[in-house]
N, C-alpha and C positions, 0 to 999 in steps of 0.2 A: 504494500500500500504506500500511496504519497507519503512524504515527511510530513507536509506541508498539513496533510488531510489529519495523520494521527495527533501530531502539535494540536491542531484545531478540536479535534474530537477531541481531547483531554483536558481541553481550556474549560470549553463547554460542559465536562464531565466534574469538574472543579467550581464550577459556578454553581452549577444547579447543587452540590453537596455543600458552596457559603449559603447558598439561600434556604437551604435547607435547614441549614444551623443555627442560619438568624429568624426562620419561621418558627422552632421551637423555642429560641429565645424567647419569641415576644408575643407568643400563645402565652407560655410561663407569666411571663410580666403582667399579662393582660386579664390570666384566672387570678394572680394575686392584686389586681386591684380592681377587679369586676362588682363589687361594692362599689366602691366610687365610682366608677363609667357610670354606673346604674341611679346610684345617688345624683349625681350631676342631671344626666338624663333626665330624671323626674321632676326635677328643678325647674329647668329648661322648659320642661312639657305643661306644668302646674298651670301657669297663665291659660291654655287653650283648654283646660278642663274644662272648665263654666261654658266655654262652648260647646264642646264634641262630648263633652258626658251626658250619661246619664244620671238620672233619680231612680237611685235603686233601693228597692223595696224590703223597710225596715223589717215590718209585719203585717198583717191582714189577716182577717176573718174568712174563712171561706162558707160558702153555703153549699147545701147539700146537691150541689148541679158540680161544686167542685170551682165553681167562679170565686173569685176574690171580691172584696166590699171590705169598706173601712179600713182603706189601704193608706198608710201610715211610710213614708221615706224619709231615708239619712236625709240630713241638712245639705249637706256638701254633693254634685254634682260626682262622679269617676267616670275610669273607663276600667274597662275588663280589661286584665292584662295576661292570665291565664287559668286554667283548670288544674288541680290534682285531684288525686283517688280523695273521696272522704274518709275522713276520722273515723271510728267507731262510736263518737260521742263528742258533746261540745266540752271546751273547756270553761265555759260559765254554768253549764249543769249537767253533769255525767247523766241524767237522765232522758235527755233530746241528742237523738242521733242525726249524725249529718247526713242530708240528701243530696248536697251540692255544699261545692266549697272550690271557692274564687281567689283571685289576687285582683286587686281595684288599687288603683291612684285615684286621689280625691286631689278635690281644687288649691290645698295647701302644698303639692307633693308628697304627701304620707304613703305611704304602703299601707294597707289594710287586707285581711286575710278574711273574706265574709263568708260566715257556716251556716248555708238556710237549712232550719228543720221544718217538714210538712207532715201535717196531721189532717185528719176530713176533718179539724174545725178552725185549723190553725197553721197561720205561716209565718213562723218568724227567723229574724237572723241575727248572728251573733258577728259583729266586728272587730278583731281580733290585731292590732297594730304590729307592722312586722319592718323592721330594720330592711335596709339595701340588701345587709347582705344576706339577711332571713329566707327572704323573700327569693333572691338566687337560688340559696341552699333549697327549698320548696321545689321554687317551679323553673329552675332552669335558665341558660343563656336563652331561653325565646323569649324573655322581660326585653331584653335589649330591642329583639325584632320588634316585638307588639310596640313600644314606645316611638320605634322607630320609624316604624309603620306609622301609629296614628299619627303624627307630625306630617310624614308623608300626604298623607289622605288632606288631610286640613290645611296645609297646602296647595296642593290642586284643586279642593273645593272653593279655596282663596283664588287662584288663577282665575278660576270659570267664572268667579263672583266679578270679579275686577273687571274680564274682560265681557261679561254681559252689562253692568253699567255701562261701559264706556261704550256700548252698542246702542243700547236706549239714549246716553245723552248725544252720539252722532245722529241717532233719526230726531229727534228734538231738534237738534239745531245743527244741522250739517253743517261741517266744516267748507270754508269757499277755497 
């Protein structure tokens, strides 16, 4: 074979094992400070909560059709950031077991852990506050996606919004 060809195939074969070494570096770096990335991130996103959240439901009544009535929500506005398996039981009272259980950002940047139990008379849920890095240790590097995401989305909703105004105020008063 060429000099010239093997030199090059080795050069090549040498790069791709630095990048290698600096991609495990800075995975390493980046699982030990995935708190903070996360922390930060939440920060950042807090502001658009009050817009793109929801009002998620504290407790309620059900009747016996299984509908909800005297439906009662947190104060604070989140988004869903993700799902785990449920607990076998809340931890405000080992006798209501979990049906569902969430990860929510509310409109301060808090992490909250929300445990709905349901009964045929009764729906309520327990909010449970969970640290940056809690809240990894839970539900995983998809915090970072979902955060990343909703910023995403509310952004191009913001694009579309902008550029539909300035659509209506061209037909309003065209431009000469």
């Amino acid at each position: 074979m060429d000099p010239i060809i093997e030199e090059g195939y080795a050069r090549l074969l040498e790069t791709i094992g630095d990048l290698q070494a600096k991609k495990e570096e800075s995975t390493t770096a980046l699982r030990e400070k995935i708190g903070a990335l996360v922390a930060r991130m939440a920060a950042d996103t807090a502001p658009v909560v009050k817009d793109i959240g929801l009002e998620m439901l504290w407790r309620a009544k059900r009747e016996a059709s299984g509908e909800l009535y005297d439906q009662e929500f947190y104060e604070r506005k989140m988004i869903v950031l993700g799902k785990a398996e449920p607990l076998p039981y809340r931890p405000d009272d080992p006798a209501k077991p979990v049906d569902t259980q969430i990860c929510v950002l509310d409109e301060e940047g808090k992490f909250y852990e929300v445990m709905y139990t349901t009964t045929e008379i009764r729906a309520d849920s327990y909010a449970s506050p969970l640290t940056p890095e809690e809240a990894v240790d839970i539900y995983g590097y998809d915090l970072v996606f979902m955060l990343y995401r909703a910023m995403y989305e509310y952004a191009e909703k913001e694009e579309e919004l902008t550029a539909a105004l300035a659509r209506a105020l061209e037909y309003i008063a065209p431009s000469k």
